[in-house]
C-alpha positions as CSV (number, residue, x, y, z in Angstrom):
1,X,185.2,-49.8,19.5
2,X,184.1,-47.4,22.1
3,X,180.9,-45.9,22.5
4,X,179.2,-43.2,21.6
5,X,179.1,-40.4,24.1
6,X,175.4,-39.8,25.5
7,X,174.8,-36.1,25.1
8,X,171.5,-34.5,26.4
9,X,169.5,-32.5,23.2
10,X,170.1,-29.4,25.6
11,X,174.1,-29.8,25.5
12,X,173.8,-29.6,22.3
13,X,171.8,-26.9,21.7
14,X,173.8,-24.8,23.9
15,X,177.2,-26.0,22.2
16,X,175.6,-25.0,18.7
17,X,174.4,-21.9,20.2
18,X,177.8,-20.9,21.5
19,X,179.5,-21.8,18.0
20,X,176.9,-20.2,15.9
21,X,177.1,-16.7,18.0
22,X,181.3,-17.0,17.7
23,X,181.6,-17.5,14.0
24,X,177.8,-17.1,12.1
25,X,175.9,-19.4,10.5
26,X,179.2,-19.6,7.0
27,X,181.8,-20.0,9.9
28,X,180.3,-22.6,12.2
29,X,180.8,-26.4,11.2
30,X,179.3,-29.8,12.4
31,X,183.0,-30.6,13.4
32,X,183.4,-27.7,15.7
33,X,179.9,-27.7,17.3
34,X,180.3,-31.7,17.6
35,X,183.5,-31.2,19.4
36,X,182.8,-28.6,22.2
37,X,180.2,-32.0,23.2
38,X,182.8,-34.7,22.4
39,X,180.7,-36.7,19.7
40,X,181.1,-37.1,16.0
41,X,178.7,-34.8,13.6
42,X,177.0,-37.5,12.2
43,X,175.1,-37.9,16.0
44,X,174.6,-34.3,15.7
45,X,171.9,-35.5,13.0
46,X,169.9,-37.3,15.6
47,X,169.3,-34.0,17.3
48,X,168.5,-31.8,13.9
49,X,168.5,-33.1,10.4
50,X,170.7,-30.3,9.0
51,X,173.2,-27.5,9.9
52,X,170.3,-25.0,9.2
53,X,167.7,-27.2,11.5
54,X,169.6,-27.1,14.3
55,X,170.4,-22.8,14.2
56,X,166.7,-22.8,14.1
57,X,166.4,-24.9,16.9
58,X,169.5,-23.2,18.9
59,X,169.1,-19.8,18.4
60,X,165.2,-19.9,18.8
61,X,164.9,-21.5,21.4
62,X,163.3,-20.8,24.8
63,X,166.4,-19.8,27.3
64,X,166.4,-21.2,30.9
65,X,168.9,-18.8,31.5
66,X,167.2,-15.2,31.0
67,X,167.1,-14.4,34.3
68,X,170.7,-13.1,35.1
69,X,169.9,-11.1,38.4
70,X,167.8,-14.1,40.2
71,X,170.4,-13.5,42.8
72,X,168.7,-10.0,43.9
73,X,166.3,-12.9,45.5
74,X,168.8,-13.8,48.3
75,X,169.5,-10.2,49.0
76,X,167.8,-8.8,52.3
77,X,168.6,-4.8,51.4
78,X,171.0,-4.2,54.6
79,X,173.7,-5.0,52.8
80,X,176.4,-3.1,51.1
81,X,174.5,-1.2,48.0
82,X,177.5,-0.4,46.0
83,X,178.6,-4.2,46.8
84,X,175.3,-5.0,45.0
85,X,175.1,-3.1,42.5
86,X,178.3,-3.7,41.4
87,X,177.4,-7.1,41.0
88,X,174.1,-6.5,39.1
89,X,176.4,-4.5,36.5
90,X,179.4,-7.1,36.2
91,X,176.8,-9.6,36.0
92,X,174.9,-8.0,33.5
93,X,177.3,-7.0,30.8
94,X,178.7,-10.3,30.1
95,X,174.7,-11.5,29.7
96,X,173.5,-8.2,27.6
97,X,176.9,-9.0,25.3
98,X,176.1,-12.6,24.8
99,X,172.6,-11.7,24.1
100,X,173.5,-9.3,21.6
101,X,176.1,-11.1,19.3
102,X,172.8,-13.5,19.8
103,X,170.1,-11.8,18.0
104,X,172.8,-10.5,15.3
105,X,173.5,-13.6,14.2
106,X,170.2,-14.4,14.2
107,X,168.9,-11.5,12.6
108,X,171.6,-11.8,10.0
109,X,171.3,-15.7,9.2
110,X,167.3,-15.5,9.3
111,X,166.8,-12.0,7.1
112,X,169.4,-13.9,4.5
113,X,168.1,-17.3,4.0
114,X,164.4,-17.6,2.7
115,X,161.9,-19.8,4.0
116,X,162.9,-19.7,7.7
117,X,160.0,-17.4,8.9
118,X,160.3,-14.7,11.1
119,X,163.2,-13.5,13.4
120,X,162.5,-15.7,16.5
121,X,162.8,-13.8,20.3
122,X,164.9,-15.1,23.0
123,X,161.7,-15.6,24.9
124,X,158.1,-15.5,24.2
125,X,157.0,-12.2,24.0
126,X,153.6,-13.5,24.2
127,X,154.1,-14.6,28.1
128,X,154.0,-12.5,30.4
129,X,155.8,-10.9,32.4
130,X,159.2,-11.3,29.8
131,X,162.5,-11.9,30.9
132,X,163.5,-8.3,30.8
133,X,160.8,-7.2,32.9
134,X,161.4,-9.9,35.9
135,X,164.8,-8.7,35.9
136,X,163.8,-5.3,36.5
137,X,161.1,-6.2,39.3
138,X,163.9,-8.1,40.8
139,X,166.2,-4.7,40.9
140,X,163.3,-3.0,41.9
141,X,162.0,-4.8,44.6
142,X,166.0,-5.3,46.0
143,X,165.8,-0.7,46.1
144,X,162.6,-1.4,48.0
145,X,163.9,-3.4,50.5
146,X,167.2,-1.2,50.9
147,X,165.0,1.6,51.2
148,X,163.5,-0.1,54.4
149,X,166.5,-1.0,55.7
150,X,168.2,2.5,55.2
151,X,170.7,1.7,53.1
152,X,169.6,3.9,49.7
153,X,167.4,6.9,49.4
154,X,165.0,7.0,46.5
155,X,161.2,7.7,46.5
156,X,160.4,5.8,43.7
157,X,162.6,2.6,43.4
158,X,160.7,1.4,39.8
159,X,162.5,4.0,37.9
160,X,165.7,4.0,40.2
161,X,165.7,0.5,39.1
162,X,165.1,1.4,35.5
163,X,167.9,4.3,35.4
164,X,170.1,1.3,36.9
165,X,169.6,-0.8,34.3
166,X,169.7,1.9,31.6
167,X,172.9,2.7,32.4
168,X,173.9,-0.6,32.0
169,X,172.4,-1.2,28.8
170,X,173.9,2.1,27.3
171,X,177.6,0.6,28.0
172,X,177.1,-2.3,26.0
173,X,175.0,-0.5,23.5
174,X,177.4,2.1,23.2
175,X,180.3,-0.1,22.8
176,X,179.3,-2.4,21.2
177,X,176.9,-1.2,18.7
178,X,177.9,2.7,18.1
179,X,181.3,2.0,19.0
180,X,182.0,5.6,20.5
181,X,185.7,4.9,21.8
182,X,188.4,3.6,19.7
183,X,189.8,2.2,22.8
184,X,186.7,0.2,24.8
185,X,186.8,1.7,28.6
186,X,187.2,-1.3,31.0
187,X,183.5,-2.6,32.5
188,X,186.1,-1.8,35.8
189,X,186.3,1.5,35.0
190,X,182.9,2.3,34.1
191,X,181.1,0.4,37.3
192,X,183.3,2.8,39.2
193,X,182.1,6.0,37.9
194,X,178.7,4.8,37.9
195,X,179.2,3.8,41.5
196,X,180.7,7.1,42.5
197,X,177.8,8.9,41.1
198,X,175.6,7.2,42.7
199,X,177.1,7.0,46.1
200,X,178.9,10.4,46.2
201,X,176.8,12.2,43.9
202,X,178.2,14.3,40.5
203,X,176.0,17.7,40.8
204,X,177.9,20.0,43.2
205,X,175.2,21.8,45.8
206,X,175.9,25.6,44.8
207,X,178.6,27.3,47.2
208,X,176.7,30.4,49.3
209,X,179.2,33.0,49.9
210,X,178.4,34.5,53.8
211,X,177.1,38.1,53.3
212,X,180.1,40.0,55.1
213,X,178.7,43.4,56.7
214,X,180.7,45.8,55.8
215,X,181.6,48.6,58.2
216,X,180.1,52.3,58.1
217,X,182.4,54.6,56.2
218,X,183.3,57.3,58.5
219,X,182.4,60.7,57.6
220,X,185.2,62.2,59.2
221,X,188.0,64.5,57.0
222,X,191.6,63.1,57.6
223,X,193.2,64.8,60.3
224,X,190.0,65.7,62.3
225,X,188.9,64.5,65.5
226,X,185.4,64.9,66.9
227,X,185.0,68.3,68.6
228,X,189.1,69.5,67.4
229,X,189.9,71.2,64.1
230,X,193.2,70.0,62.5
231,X,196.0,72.2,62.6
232,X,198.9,73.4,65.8
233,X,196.9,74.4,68.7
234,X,196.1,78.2,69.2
């Protein structure tokens, strides 16, 4: 007989996770989550006595991945801005969407089933400063340091930081959640208009018309010529 495969209590976690989030808490199976870590469901049990133990422990637990834009660190501020930022946006959709479908299933499963307690947080809202709000000092220091380096123009790079990431989180929200197109616009298509906005700018400057001076009306009659009368010559 062969052995067991060794899985870490992370990989699983993060295989139940994944399956929980995909089909709910009805839809997901031992089988399936057991699979995606190539052991049987019965060793799932060593991990979490039951199906519902184990969404507890999944879907509530801490995350070691929160902080999507930790790559900001590496980033001096003389580089490309629109090269940048269209990173933090592709890289940031993907992780708001996961998140979402997240808490959904967990709000659903945990508002449904009595005795669970509360709706548990991706983080500890306790600890500070959250996951949400490192991310946004990491945006905002990166304007600070392309401000120095020339490459963007803002005078106050915590809000720039927060429109930036507003933006962001209104394309997933408004997809996803409101569901405002019947056809969802490409994340390709919307980085670029929110690109060209903010390298190009979307409010026209006013056009000012030159004031043309217009030349004095003469107040010579037809025909007449300074000191002649009209008419055939006397």
């Amino acid at each position: 007989m062969g052995r067991t495969a060794r899985v870490t209590r992370e990989q699983v976690l993060h295989a139940a996770r994944e399956t929980f989030v995909d089909r709910g808490f009805e839809g997901a199976t031992l089988a399936a989550i057991a699979a995606k870590v190539g052991v049987s469901p019965a060793a799932l049990l060593r991990h979490a006595r039951t199906k519902r133990d184990l969404f507890v422990a999944c879907m509530g637990a801490e995350r070691d991945d929160m902080l999507p834009l930790a790559f900001l660190e590496q980033a001096s501020g003389g580089e490309d801005p629109a090269v940048v930022l269209r990173r933090v946006a592709e890289t940031m959709v993907p992780f708001l969407e996961e998140k979402l479908r997240a808490t959904m299933a967990r709000f659903v499963y945990f508002k449904s089933v009595e005795g669970v307690g509360r709706v548990p947080m991706p983080f500890d809202p306790g600890v500070r400063p959250t996951p949400p709000q490192r991310n946004l000092k990491l945006l905002e220091d990166y304007f600070r340091r392309a401000v120095r380096h020339g490459r963007i123009r803002v005078s106050n790079p915590r809000a720039t930081a927060l429109a930036f990431l507003a933006t962001i989180h209104s394309y997933v929200f408004m997809q996803a959640v409101l569901q405002v197109l019947e056809k969802p616009l490409p994340l390709s298509e919307y980085v670029d208009a929110v690109l060209e906005v903010w390298t190009r700018g979307a409010i026209a400057p006013p056009t000012t018309k030159a004031t043309k001076t217009k030349p004095a009306r003469s107040t010579r009659q037809p025909g007449k010529t300074s000191g002649m009368r009209s008419g055939a010559p006397r």
